[in-house]
C-alpha positions in Angstrom: 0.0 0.0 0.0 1.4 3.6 -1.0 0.6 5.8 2.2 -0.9 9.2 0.9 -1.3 12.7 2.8 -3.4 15.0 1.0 -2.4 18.2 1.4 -5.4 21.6 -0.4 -6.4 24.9 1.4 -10.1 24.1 -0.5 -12.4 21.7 2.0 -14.4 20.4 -0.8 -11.4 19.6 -3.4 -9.5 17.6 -0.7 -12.6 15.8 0.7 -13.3 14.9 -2.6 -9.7 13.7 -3.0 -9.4 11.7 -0.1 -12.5 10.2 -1.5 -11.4 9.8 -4.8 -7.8 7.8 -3.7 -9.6 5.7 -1.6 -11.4 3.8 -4.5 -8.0 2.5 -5.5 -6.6 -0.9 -4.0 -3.1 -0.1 -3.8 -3.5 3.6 -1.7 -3.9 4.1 2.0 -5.0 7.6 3.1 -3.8 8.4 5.7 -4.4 11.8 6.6 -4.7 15.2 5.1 -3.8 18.7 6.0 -5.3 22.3 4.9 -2.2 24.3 4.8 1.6 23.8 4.6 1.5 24.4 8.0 -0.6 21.5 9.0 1.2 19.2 6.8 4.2 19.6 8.4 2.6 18.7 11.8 1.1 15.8 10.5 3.9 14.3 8.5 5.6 14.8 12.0 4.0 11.8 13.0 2.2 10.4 10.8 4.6 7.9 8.5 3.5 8.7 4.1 4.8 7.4 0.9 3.9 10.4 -0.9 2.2 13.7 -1.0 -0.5 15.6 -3.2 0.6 19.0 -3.0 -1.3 22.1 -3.9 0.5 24.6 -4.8 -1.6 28.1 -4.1 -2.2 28.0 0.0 -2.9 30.3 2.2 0.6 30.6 5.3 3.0 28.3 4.0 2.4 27.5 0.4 3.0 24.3 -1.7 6.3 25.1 -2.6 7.8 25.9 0.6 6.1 22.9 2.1 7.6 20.9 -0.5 11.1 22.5 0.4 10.5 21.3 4.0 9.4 18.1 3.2 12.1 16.9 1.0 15.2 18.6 3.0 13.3 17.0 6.5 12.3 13.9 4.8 14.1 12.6 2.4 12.2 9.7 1.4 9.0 11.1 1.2 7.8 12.1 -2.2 5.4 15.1 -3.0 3.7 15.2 -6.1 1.8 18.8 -6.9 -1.7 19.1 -8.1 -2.5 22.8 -9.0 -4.8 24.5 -11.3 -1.4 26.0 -12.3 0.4 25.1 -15.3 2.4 28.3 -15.7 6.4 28.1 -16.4 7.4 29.5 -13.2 5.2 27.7 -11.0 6.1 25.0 -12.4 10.4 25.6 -12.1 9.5 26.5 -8.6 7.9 23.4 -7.8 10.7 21.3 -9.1 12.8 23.0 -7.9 12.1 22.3 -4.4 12.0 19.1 -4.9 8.6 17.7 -6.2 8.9 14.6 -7.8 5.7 15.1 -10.0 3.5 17.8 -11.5 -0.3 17.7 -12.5 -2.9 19.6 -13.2 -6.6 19.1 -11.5 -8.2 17.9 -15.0 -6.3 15.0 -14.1 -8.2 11.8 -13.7 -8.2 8.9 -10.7 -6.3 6.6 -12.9 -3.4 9.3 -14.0 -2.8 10.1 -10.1 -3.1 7.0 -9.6 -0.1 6.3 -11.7 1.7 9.2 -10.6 1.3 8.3 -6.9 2.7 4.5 -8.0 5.6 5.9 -10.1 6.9 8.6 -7.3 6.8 6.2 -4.4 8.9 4.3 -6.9 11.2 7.3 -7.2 10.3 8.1 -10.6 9.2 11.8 -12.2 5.7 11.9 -13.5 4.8 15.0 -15.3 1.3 14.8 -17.1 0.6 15.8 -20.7 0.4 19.6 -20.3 3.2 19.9 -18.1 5.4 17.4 -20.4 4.8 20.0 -23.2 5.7 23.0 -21.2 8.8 21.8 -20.1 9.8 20.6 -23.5 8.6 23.8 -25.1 11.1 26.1 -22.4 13.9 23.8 -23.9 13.4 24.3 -27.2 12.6 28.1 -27.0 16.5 28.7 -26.0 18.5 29.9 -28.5 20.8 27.7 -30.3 23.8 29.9 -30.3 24.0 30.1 -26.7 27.2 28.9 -25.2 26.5 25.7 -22.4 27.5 26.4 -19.5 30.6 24.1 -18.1 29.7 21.8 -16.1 30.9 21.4 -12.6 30.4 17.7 -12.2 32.6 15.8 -14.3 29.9 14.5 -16.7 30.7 13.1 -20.1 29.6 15.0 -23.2 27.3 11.1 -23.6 26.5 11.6 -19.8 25.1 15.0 -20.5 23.5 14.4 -23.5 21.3 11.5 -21.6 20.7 13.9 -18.7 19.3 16.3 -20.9 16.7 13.6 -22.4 15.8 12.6 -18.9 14.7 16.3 -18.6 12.6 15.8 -21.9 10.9 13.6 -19.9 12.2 10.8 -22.2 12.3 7.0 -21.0 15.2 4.7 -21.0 14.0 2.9 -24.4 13.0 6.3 -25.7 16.8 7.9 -25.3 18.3 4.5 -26.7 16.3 4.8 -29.3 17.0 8.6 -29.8 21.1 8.0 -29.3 21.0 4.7 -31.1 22.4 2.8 -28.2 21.6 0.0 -26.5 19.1 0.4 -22.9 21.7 -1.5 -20.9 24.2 1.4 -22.5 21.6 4.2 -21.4 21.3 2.7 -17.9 25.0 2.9 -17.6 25.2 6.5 -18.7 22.9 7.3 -16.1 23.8 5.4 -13.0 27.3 7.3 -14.1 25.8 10.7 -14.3 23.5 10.2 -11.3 26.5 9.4 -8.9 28.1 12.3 -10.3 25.8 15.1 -10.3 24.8 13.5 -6.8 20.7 12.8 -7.5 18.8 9.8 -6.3 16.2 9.9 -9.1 14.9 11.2 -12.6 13.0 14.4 -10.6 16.4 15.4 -9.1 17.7 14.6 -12.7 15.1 17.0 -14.8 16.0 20.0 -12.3 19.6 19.8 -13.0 18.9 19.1 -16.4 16.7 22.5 -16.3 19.1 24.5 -14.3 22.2 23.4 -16.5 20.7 24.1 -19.8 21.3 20.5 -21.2 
């Protein structure tokens, strides 16, 4: 079972949440929280796989929850569902260390799956978000110098970390650097150790703030 807090400033949308998650077999709700605030308290205590974030919150808002959260507990996930789908929002989100983005037209089966694939320390982005991020990389100009990297990383290494921030899977960047999977997997577990990130999230923010 995937333990979930649900964390919304609106009564009604995390009621219905709660309600929501707990038609599905493999989630446990096991508390939720109004404000960043309360969140905090209750993850104080209470043990969680994951969190569904809001974003927009009255006190201490999604973002500096998330902040919190992932300096305080480091295996806890947070996953954000906002109305907000805007470029910033979305940088600062990440940025603080959510491990997953979507918006509230998102269905019970697609949180599902995002609540499944960042307790397994995957990113999940959904559709709109997948596009904005991919649309901020391509907008930057191609003349612009890269900046020099400070880990180590192979020109391969970077090149893979850069897909990962495309939100590309393993197959999906063998396929696009005509190499083999077990080739990609090497690449990464290189550049992971070296960039020092436990997972594809942490990967897609330093992909973002390194302009790969």
């Amino acid at each position: 079972m995937i333990r979930v807090v649900v964390v919304d400033d609106q009564q009604v949308v995390r009621e219905g949440l709660v309600a929501l998650l707990g038609l599905l077999d493999d989630v446990d709700v096991v508390g939720s929280a109004a404000d960043g605030r309360q969140a905090l308290v209750l993850l104080g205590t209470t043990p969680a796989d994951v969190v569904l974030m809001d974003l927009r919150m009255p006190g201490l808002d999604g973002v500096a929850t998330t902040r919190v959260l992932t300096r305080d507990h480091p295996g806890l996930a947070v996953v954000v569902l906002t109305t907000y789908a805007d470029d910033v929002s979305i940088a600062d989100a990440l940025r603080a260390g959510a491990r997953g983005y979507l918006t509230k037209d998102a269905g019970r089966a697609e949180i599902g799956a995002a609540l499944r694939s960042a307790a397994a320390g995957q990113a999940i982005f959904d559709a709109k978000i997948s596009e904005r991020l991919v649309a901020a990389l391509d907008a930057r100009p191609a003349t612009r110098a890269k900046p020099v990297l400070p880990d180590g990383l192979t020109a391969r290494e970077a090149e893979v970390v850069g897909l990962i921030a495309r939100g590309l899977t393993n197959a999906e960047i063998a396929a696009e650097l005509y190499i083999g999977e077990a080739t990609v997997k090497t690449h990464i577990n290189n550049a992971f150790a070296k960039i020092g990130v436990r997972h594809r999230a942490e990967a897609v923010r330093y992909g973002l703030d390194h302009e790969l």
